[in-house]
N, C-alpha and C positions, 0 to 999 in steps of 0.2 A: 805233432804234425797236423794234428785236426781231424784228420779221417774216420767219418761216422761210421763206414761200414759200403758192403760188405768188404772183406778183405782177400777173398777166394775168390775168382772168377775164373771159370774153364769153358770149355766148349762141350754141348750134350744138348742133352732134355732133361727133364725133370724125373724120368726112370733112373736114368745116368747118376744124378745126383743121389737122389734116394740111397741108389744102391751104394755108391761112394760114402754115403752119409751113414747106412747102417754097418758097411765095414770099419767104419772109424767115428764111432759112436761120444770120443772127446772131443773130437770139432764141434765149435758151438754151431749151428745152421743158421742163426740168424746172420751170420757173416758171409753166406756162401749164396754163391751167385753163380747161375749158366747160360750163358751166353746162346744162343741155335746156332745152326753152321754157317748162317751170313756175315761172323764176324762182325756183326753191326757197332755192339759192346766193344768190343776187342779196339775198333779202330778208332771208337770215340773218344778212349782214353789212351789211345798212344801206345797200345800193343804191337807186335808185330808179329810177323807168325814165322812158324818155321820154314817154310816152304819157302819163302818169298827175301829169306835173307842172303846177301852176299857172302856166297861160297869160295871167294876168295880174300876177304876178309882178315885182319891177322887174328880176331878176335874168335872167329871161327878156328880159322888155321890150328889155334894153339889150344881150343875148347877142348877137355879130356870127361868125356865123362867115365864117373866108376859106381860100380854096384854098391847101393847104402847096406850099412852093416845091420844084417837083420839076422834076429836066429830061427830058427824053422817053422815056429809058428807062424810067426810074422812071415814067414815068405808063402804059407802055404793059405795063408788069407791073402796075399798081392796076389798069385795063380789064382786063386778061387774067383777076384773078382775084375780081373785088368782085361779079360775081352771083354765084361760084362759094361765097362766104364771108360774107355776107350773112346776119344770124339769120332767116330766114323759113322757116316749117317747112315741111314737107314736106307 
């Protein structure tokens, strides 16, 4: 497909990342990328966000989401860091 990179883009800052980055220390970070809360990034490349999508939608309608199968380490490293990495500003 051609794509140089990065391949991760979220919404944060760079504490955000960091900390995302040292709980999942097999992600390469040269691929990761954070956007700030202006969605600047996000809309450059044709993102969309949650907020803002058609809630009546069928794609929505019939969206299911379920809990990834993790077993309790893994889940008690997701607890330990998901307020910490959370897009919610400041």
């Amino acid at each position: 497909m051609g794509i140089g990179g990065p391949i991760f883009v979220s919404i944060g800052d760079a504490v955000k990342l960091n900390t995302f980055l040292d709980a999942n220390p097999w992600m390469p970070r040269s691929q990761m990328f954070v956007d700030d809360y202006s969605f600047d990034t996000y809309k450059a490349v044709g993102f969309g966000r949650f907020d803002e999508v058609d809630k009546e939608s069928d794609a929505i309608k019939n969206f299911k989401m379920t809990a990834p199968e993790l077993g309790f380490k893994e889940w008690m490293n997701y607890f330990g860091v998901v307020n910490k990495v959370s897009p919610i500003p400041k």
